[in-house]
C-alpha positions in Angstrom: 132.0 158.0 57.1 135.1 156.7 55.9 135.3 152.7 55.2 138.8 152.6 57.0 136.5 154.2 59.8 134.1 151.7 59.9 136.9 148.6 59.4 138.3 150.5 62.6 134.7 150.1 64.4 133.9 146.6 63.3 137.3 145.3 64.7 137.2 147.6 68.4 133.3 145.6 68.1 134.9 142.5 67.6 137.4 143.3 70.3 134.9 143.5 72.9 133.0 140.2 71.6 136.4 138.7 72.2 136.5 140.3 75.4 133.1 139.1 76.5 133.1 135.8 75.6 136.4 135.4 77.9 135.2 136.6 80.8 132.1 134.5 80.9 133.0 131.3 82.4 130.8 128.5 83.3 130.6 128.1 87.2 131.8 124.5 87.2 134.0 123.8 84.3 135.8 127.5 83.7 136.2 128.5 79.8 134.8 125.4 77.7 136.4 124.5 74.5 134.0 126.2 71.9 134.2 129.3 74.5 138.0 129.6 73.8 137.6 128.8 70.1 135.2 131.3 69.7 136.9 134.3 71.5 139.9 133.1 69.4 138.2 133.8 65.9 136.8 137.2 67.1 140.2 138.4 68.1 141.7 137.7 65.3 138.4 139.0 63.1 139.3 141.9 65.0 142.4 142.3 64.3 142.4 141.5 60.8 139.6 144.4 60.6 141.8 146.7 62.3 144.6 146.3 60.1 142.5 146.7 56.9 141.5 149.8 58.7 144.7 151.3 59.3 146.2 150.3 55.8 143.2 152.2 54.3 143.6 155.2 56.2 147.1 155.6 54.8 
């Protein structure tokens, strides 16, 4: 396997921790502030992985 590959897999797995952590919402209080903070630094873990990918595929 290609590392560009697995930069490419980390970030789409990142993605959907992002993604998770957004939709869970507490049944009072909506998105806490951790919550947000959180999903925050995954998405852009997961986009920093998927640019690393993509620049080392070219």
């Amino acid at each position: 396997m290609n590392f560009g590959l697995a930069l490419l897999l980390l970030g789409g797995f990142l993605l959907g921790g992002a993604w998770s952590i957004w939709r869970s919402d507490s049944d009072t209080a909506g998105r806490t502030g951790p919550q947000v903070a959180f999903a925050v630094i995954l998405l852009l873990s997961a986009v920093l992985a998927s640019a690393a990918g993509i620049l080392r595929l070219v």
